[in-house]
C-alpha positions as CSV (number, residue, x, y, z in Angstrom):
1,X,-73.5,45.2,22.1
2,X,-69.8,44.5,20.9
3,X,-67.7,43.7,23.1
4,X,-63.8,43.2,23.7
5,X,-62.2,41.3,26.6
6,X,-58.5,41.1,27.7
7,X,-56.5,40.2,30.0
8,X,-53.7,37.1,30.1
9,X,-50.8,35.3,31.3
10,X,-52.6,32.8,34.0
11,X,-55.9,31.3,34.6
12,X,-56.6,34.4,37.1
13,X,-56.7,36.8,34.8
14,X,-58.6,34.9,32.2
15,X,-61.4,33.0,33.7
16,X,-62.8,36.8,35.3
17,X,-62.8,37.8,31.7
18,X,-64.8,34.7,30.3
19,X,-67.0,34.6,32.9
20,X,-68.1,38.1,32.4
21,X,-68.3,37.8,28.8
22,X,-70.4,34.4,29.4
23,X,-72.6,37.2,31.7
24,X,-73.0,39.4,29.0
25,X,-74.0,36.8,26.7
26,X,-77.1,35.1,28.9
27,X,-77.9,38.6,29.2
28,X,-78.0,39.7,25.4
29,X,-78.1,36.9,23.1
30,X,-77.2,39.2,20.2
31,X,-73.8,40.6,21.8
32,X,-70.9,40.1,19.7
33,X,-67.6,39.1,21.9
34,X,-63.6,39.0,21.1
35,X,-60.9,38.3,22.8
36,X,-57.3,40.1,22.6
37,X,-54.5,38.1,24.3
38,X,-50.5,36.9,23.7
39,X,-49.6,33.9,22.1
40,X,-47.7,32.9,24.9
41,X,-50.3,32.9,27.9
42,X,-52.8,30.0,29.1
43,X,-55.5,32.2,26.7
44,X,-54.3,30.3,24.0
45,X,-56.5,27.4,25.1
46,X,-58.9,28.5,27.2
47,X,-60.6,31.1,25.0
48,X,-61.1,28.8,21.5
49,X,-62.5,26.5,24.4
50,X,-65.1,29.2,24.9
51,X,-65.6,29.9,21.1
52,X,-64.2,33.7,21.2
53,X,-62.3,34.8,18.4
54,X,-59.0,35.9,19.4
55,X,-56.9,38.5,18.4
56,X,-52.9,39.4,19.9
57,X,-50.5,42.1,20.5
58,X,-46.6,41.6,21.8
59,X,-46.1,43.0,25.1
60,X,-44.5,41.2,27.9
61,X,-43.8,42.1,31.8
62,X,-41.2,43.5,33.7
63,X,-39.0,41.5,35.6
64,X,-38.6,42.6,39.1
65,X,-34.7,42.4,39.0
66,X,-32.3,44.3,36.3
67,X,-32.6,42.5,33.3
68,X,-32.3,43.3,29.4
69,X,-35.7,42.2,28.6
70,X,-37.3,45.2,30.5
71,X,-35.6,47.3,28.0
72,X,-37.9,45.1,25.2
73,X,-40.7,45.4,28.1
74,X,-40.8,49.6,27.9
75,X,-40.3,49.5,24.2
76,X,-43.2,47.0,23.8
77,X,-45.2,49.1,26.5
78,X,-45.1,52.5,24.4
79,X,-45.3,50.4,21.0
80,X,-48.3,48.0,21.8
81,X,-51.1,50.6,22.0
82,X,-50.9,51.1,18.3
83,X,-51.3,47.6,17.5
84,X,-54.3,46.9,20.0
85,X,-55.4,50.5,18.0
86,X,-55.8,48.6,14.5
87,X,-57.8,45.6,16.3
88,X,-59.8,47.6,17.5
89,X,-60.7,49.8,14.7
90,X,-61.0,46.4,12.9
91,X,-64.0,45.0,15.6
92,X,-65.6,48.6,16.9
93,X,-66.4,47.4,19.8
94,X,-69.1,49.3,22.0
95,X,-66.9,48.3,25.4
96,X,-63.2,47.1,26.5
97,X,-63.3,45.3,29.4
98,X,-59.9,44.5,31.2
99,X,-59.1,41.7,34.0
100,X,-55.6,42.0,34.5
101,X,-52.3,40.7,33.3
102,X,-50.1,43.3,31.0
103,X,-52.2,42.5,27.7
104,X,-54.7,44.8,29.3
105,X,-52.3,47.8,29.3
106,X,-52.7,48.6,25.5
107,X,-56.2,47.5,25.0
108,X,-57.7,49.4,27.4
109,X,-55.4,52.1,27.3
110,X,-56.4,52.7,23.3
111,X,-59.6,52.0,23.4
112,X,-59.6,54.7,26.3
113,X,-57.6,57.1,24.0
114,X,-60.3,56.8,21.6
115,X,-63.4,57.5,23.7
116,X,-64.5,53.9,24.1
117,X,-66.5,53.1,27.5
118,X,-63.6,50.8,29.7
119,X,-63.6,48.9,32.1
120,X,-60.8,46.8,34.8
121,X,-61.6,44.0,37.3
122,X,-59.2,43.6,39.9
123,X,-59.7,40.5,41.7
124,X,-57.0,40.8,44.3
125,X,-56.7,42.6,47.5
126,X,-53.6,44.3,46.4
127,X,-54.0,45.9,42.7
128,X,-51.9,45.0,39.7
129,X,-49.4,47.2,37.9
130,X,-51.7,47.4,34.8
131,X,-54.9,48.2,37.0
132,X,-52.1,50.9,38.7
133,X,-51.3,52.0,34.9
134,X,-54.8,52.3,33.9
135,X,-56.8,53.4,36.7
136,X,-56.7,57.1,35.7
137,X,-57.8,56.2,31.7
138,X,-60.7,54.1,32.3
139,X,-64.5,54.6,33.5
140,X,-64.9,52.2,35.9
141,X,-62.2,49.5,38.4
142,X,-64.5,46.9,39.9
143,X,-62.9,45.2,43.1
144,X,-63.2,41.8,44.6
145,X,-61.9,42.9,48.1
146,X,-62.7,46.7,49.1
147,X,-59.7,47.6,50.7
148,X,-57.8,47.3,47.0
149,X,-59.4,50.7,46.7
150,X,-57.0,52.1,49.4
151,X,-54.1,50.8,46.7
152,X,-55.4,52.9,44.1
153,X,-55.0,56.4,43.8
154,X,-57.9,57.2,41.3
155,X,-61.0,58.9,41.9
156,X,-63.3,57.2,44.4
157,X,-66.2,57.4,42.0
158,X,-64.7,55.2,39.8
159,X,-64.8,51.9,42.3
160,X,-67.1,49.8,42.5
161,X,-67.2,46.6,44.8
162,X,-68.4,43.5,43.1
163,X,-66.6,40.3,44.0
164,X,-65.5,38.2,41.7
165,X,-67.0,37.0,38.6
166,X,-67.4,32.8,38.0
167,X,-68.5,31.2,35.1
168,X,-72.4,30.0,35.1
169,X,-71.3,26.2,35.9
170,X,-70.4,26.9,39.1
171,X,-72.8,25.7,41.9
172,X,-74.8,24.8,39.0
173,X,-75.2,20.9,40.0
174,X,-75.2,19.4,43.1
175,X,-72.8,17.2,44.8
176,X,-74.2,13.6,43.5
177,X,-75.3,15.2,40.1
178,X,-71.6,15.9,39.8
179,X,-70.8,12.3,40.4
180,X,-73.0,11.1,38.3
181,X,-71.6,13.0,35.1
182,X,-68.3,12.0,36.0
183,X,-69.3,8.3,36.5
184,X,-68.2,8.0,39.7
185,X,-71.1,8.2,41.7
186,X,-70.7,4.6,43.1
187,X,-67.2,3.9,43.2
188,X,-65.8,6.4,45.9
189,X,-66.8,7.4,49.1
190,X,-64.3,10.5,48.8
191,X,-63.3,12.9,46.5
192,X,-60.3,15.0,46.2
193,X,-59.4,17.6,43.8
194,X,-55.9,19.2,43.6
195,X,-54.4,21.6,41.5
196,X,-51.1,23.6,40.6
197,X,-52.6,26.6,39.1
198,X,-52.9,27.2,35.2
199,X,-49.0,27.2,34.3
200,X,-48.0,24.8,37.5
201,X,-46.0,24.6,40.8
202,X,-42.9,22.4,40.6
203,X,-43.5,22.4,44.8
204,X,-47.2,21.8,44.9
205,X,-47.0,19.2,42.6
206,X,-44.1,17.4,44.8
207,X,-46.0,17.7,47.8
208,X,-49.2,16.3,46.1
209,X,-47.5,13.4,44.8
210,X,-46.6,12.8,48.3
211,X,-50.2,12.9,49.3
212,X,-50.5,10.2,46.7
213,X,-48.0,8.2,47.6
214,X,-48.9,8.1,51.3
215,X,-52.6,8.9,51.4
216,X,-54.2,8.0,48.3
217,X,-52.6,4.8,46.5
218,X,-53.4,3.2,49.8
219,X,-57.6,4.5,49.8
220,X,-58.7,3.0,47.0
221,X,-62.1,4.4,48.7
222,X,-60.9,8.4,47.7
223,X,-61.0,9.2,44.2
224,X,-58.1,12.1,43.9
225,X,-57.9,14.1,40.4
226,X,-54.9,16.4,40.1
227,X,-53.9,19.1,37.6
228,X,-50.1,19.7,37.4
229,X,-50.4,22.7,35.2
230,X,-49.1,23.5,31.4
231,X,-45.3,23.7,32.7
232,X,-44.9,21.4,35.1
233,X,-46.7,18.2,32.9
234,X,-43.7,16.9,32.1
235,X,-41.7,16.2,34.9
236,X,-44.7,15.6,37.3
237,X,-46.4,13.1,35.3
238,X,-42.8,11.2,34.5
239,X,-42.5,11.4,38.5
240,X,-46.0,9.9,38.9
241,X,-45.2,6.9,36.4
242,X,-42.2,6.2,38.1
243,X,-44.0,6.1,41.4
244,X,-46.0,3.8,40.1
245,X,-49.1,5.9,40.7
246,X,-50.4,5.4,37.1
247,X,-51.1,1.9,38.2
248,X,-54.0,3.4,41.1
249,X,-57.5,3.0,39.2
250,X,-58.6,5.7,42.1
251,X,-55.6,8.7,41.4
252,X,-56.1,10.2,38.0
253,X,-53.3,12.7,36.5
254,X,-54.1,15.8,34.4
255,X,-52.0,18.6,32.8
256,X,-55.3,21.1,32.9
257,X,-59.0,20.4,34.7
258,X,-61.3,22.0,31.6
259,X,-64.8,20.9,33.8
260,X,-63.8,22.9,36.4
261,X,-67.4,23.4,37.5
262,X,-67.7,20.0,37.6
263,X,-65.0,18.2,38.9
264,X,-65.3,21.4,41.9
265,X,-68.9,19.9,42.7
266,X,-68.0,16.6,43.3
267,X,-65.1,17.4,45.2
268,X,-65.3,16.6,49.3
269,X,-62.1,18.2,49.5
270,X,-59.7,20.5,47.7
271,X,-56.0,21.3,47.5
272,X,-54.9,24.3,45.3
273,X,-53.4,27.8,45.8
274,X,-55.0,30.9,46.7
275,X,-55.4,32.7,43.4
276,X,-58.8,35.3,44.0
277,X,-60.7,33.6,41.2
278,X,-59.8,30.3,43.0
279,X,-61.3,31.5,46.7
280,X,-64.3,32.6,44.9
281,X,-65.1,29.3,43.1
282,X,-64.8,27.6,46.4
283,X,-66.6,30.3,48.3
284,X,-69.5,30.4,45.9
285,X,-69.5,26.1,45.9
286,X,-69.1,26.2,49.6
287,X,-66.2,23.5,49.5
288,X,-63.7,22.7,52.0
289,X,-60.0,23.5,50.7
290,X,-56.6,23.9,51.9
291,X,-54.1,26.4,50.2
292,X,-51.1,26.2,49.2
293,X,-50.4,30.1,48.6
294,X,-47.5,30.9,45.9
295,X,-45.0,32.8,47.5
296,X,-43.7,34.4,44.0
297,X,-46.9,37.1,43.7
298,X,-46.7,40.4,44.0
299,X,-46.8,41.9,48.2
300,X,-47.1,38.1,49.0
301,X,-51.4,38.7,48.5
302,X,-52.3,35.0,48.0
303,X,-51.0,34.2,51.4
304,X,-53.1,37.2,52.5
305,X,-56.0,35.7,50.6
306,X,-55.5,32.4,52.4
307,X,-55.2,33.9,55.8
308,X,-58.3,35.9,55.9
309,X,-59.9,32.6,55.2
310,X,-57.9,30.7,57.7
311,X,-58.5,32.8,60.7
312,X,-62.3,32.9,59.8
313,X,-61.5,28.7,60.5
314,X,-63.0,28.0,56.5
315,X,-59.9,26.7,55.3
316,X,-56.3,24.9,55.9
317,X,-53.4,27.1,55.0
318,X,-50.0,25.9,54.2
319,X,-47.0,27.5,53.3
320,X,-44.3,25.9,50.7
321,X,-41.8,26.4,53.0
322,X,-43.7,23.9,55.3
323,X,-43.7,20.9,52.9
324,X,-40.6,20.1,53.0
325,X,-39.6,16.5,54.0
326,X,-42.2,14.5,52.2
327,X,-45.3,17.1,53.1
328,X,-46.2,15.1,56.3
329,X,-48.4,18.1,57.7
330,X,-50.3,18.4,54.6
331,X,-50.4,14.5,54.2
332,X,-51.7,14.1,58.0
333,X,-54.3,17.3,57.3
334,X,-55.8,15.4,53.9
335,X,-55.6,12.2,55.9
336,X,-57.4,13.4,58.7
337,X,-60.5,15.7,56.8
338,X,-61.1,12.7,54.1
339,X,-62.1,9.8,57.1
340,X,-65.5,9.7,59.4
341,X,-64.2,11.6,62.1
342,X,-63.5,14.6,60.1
343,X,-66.6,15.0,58.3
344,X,-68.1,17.2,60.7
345,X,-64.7,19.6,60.5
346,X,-65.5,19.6,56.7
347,X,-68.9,20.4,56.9
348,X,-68.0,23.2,59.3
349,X,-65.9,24.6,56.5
350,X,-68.0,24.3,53.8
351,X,-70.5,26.7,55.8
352,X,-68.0,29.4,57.0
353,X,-66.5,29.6,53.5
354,X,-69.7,30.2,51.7
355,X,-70.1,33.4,53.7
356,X,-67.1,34.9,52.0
357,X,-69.0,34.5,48.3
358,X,-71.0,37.4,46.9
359,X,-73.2,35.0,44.7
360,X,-74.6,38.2,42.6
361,X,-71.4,39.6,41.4
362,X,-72.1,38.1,37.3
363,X,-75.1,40.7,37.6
364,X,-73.5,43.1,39.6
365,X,-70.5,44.1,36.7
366,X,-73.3,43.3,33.8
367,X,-76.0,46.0,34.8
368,X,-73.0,48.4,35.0
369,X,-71.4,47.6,32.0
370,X,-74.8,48.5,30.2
371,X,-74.8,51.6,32.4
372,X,-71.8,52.6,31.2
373,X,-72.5,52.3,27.9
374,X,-75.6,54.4,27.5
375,X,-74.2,57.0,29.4
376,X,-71.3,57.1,26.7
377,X,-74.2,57.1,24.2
378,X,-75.8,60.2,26.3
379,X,-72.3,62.4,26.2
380,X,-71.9,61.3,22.4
C-alpha cells in the first residue's frame, strides 16, 4: 500500500500523522509512505527524523483579523490544489491521509478530486477549519472526542470515534527502564518534564524558569528536563544562563524533546499545555501533569481539554493569566506533588488519567484505512 500523509504547522498536527504512518508500517512491512508539508512548519524536522520523504506546497493560514496576507491566503487556497495534484500524480498513492493544519486542504482535497480513498483525523474537541473545508470531499473524519461530530455538518456515516493515535514508544518501557536509558536511574529521586509545545510559549517558558529558580536549582534530588520550543530557544535559554541555571547538574535545557516516549516514561511529573496529542500521551502513560492551556487556539479548546481532565481530579490546570508574579501557584503546586507527602496525590492522578486513553486507537484507524481501500478497489 502507498501511502501519503499531511498535515503541519505544530507538533499536533504532525505527530497524529507519524504515528499512523508508523501503524501502517508494523502492520504492512511493504507499505510505501510520504509525506507532504511547508517548509516553514515543525515537519521540517520531525519527518526526516522518521525517514519519510517529504514533499511541499505553499499555502499558509488565515489570520483571524484583516490583514493583506489573507488575500495571498485565498489565492494560495484555490492555487495549492494543483501543486499537491502533480505530487501526487508523481507518488500514486493508494490513500491520503490528513491530520490537520492548512497543508491538508490541497492534499486531501486533490487527491479527493481524483477518486483517491481519504481520510482526516481530528484530534480536538472542536474541529479545525481544514477538517470544516474537507469534511464533505473525503471518506472518512476520525474523532478523538465524540462530540467534535456535533461541529461537523457532514454525513454521520462518515465519523468514526477513534481517539488519538501515539507513536509505538509510548508506554513502551517502564518507569525505571526509562531511567535507565537516560542514565539517571540512580541519581534522582524525582523527575520532571516540561514543555512549551513544538514552536514555544514565551509565558510558559517564564513561568518554568521560575519553577527552576525557586523549586529546582535548590533539589538537587529532582532531575527537571525542559523544552522551550523552536521559537522561543533563544531568549529562554539566554534567560536560563543568566539565571545561572546552566550551572544546576540536575536542570537540563532543550530547544525540542526528540525521545519523547522516553523522557515521558521516566517522568514523575509533567508540565506542558493541553494540545490533544499531548492529553493522549499522558493518558495512555498514565502520568500525572499540570496544563498550562494556550489561550491563542481556536474556541479556547485546550482549556476545554484541560478542564474535562481537571474536574475528573487527573490533572492541575493553570491558566497564563494566573502566572503572573513569578508563578507562585504553579511553583507551590510542583513543590508540593514532587515531595513524600504528595506521592499518594500523584499516584491518584496517574490512575484517573489513564481512564481517559483509548489504548487501541493505532489499530482502530489502521483496519479502516485498509477498509477503505478495498472498498475503493470494489467500486473501481
Amino acid at each position: 500500500m502507498r501511502v501519503l500523509m499531511t498535515g503541519g504547522g505544530t507538533g499536533g498536527h504532525v505527530n497524529p500523522a507519524l504515528a499512523i504512518a508508523h501503524t501502517i508500517e508494523l502492520n504492512d512491512p511493504d507499505a510505501v509512505i510520504a509525506y507532504v508539508g511547508t517548509k516553514k512548519g515543525i515537519e521540517n524536522k520531525l519527518v526526516p527524523k522518521a525517514g519519510y520523504p517529504l514533499y511541499y506546497v505553499e499555502v499558509q493560514g488565515m489570520r483571524r483579523s484583516l490583514s493583506p496576507s489573507n488575500l495571498r491566503a485565498a489565492y494560495l487556497a484555490l492555487t495549492s490544489p494543483r501543486k499537491a495534484r502533480t505530487i501526487i500524480e508523481e507518488f500514486k498513492p493508494d490513500l491520503v491521509v490528513g491530520t490537520g493544519g492548512y497543508v491538508s486542504w490541497p492534499v486531501v482535497k486533490a487527491a479527493a478530486d481524483m477518486g483517491i480513498p481519504t481520510a482526516l483525523h481530528e484530534s480536538n474537541a472542536i474541529a479545525g477549519i481544514a477538517v470544516k473545508m474537507l469534511q464533505k470531499h473525503v471518506d472518512r473524519i476520525y474523532l478523538n472526542f465524540e462530540k467534535t461530530g456535533e461541529t461537523l455538518s457532514c454525513d454521520r456515516e462518515k465519523l468514526l470515534k477513534v481517539g488519538n493515535p501515539v507513536l509505538g514508544g509510548f508506554n513502551a518501557m517502564t518507569r525505571e527502564e526509562a531511567r535507565r536509558a537516560l542514565g539517571i536511574d540512580d541519581k534522582y529521586r524525582y523527575v520532571l518534564l516540561s514543555y512549551a509545545g513544538s514552536m514555544g510559549a514565551e509565558k510558559v517558558n517564564d513561568a518554568i524558569l521560575s519553577v527552576m529558580k525557586e523549586f529546582t536549582s535548590k533539589h538537587p534530588e529532582v532531575r527537571h528536563i525542559h523544552a522551550t520550543g523552536a521559537i522561543e530557544w533563544e531568549l529562554c535559554s539566554t534567560q536560563f544562563k543568566e539565571a545561572g541555571l546552566d550551572r544546576c547538574e540536575n536542570i537540563e535545557l532543550v530547544e525540542y524533546i526528540y525521545d519523547m516516549p522516553t523522557k515521558m516514561a521516566a517522568a514523575d511529573l509533567t508540565v506542558n499545555r493541553a494540545g490533544a496529542m499531548t492529553v493522549s500521551e499522558l493518558a495512555v502513560t498514565g502520568k500525572c501533569a499540570i496544563f498550562i492551556p494556550s489561550p491563542n487556539v481556536a474556541e479556547n479548546h485546550q482549556y476545554k481539554n484541560a478542564k474535562v481532565l481537571y474536574d475528573a481530579g487527573a490533572a492541575g490546570l493553570f491558566e497564563e493569566k494566573e502566572l503572573t508574579d513569578g508563578a507562585k501557584p504553579l511553583v507551590a503546586e510542583v513543590s508540593r506533588l514532587l515531595s513524600p507527602e504528595g506521592d499518594a496525590e500523584r499516584a491518584q492522578r496517574s490512575e484517573k488519567i489513564r481512564a481517559f486513553a483509548v489504548p487501541d486507537s493505532n489499530k482502530l484507524i489502521y483496519e479502516d484505512l485498509v477498509r477503505l481501500v478495498e472498498e475503493k478497489k470494489k467500486k473501481a
